[in-house]
N, C-alpha and C positions, 0 to 999 in steps of 0.2 A: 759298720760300727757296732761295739758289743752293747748289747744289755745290760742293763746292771737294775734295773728294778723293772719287776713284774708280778704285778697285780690281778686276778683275774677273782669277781664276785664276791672279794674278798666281805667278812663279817668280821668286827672284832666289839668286844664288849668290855663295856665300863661296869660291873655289876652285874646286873640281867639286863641293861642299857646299850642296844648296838648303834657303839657310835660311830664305826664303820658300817654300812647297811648295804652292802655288792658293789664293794669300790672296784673302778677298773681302771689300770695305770700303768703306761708302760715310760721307762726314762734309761735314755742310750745313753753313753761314756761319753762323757766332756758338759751335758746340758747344765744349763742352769735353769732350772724350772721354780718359777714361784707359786706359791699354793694360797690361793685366796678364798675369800665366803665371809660368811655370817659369824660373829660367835657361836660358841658351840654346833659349827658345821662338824666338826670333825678332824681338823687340820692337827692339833695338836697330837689327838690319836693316831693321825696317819706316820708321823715322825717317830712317833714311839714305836710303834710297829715298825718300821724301816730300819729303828736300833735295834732289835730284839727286846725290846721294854715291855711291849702289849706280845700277848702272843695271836694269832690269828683263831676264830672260833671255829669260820668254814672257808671255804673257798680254797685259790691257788698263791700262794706268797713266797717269793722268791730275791734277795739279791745277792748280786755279786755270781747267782749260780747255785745260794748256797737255799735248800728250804727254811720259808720260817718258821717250818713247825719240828723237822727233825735235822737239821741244823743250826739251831737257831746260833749256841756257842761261835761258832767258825763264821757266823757272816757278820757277829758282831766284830770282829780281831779289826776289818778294816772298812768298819764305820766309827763315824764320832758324834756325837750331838750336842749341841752348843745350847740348851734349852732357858728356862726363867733364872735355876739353882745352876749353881760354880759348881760344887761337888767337890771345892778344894778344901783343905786342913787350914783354917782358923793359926793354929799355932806355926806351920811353914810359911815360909818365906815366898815370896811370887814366883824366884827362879828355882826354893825348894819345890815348890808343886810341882811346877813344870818335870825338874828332874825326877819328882816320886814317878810320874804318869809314864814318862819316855819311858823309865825304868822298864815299868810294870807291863808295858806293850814291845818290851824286848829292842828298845830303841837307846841304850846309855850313850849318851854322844854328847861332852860338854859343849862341844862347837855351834851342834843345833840349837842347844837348850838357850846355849848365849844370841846364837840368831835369830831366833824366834820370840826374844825378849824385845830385843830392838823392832821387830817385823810390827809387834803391837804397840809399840813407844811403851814400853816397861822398862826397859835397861836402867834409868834412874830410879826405878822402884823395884830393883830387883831385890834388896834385902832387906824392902818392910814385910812385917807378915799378914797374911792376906784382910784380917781384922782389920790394919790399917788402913787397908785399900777403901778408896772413893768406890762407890757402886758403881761409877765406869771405869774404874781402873780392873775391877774384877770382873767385871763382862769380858774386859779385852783378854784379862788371864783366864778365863774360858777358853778362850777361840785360841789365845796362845795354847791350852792345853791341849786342845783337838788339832791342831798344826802339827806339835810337835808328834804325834804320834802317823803321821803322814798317811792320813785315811782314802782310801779308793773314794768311798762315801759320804761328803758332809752335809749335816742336817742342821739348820738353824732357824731356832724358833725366837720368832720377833726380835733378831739380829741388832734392831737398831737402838731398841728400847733402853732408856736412860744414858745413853751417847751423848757426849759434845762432837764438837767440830770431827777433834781428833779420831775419836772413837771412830765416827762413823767414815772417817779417810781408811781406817784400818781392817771397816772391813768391806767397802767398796773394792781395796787393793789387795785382798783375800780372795775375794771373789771374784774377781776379773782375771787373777793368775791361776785359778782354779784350772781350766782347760788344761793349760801347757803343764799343770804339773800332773798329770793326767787324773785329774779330781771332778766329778761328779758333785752339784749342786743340787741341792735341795733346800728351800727355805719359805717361812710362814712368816708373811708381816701386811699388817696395816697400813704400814706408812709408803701408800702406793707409788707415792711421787718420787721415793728414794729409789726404792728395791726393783720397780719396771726396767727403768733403765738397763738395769745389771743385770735381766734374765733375759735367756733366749727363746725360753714358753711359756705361758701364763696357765693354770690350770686351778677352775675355780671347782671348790668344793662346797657341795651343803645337801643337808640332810644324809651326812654318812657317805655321799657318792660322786661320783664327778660329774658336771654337768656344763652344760654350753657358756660359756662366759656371755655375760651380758653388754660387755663393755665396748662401749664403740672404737673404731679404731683408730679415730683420733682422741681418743680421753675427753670427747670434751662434753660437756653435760648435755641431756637431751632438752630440745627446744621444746618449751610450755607454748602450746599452741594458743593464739588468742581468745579472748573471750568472745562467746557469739553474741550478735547484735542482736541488741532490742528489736523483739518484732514491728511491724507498722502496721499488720492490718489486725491488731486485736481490739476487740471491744473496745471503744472510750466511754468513760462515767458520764452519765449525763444528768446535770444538778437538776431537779424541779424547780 
């Protein structure tokens, strides 16, 4: 099985801030790895750097093969990131965005662009423009835009976030076709009880680096051990 992310002591900085602090991570072709911790663990830095968003300070960073520090151009072509912001055109249309992005990543193919509307239950909002969109209609025309560009790599941060039902059927069935279309996962979410299911590794993050997951194996909370009992042979008060 190929590699496609490799991490070795990696440091990246927010400021003078490393909010990567000797991250170590390796993620084979087909995984779906969820990435969990604390706020301000690091999670969000680590996706950006797996775009070519952050660039790495020190260390070894690599995917797809390509370096993230003197490649970084060529290993974004077939990554995507589905992050907080759309990144789409306000004035376009749902199925304009989609076609501007295909376009732009050498993908023009009216067939996909109309398939990948349906894929996110857009196709009846293919010709509002994106202003008009529900804040879950535009998350799903995210994830529509990173489809259609049919990325080796996809990266999603808090995937679930402001979803209904639908939404989140759209990207359960995103992520689950992910392997076969020979797609790499990656993604950051709180909402454990969703996103466990759908991964194949759990990999918790905090303080910049990866660390042992805490989580038992059955999820289920740790037992508060009883209170200890009143002693019996302590001093009694003795009234005068």
């Amino acid at each position: 099985m190929s590699q496609v992310v490799r991490l070795r002591s990696v440091v990246a900085l927010l400021g003078r801030f490393p909010a990567l602090a000797g991250l170590d991570l390796d993620v084979d072709a087909g995984e779906i790895v969820l990435v969990t911790g604390p706020n301000g663990a690091g999670k969000t830095t680590l996706l950006r750097l797996l775009a070519g968003l952050v660039p790495p300070y020190s260390g070894e960073a690599s995917v797809r093969g390509y370096d993230l520090v003197t490649d970084r151009r060529r290993a974004r072509v077939g990554t995507a990131l589905v992050g907080h912001e759309t990144y789409c055109y306000d004035d376009l249309t749902a199925e304009e965005n989609i076609r501007f992005f295909a376009r732009a990543s050498g993908r023009d193919d009216a067939a996909a662009v109309r398939a990948v509307l349906g894929r996110v239950a857009l196709d009846g909002a293919a010709g509002v423009p994106h202003r008009g969109l529900s804040a879950g209609q535009r998350r799903r025309l995210a994830l529509a835009v990173a489809l259609v560009r049919e990325p080796e790599l996809l990266l999603l941060d808090e995937p679930h976030a402001g979803l209904d039902a639908t939404g989140r059927e759209v990207v359960a069935e995103a992520v689950a076709a992910a392997p076969g279309e020979g797609r790499t996962v990656v993604m950051v979410s709180h909402e454990l009880e969703v996103a466990r299911p759908m991964a194949t590794r759990e990999v918790r993050v905090d303080g910049g680096r990866v660390v042992p997951s805490t989580v038992a194996p059955t999820d289920e909370p740790p037992v508060t051990p009883p209170a200890a009992p009143l002693a019996t042979d302590a001093p009694q008060a003795v009234t005068p």
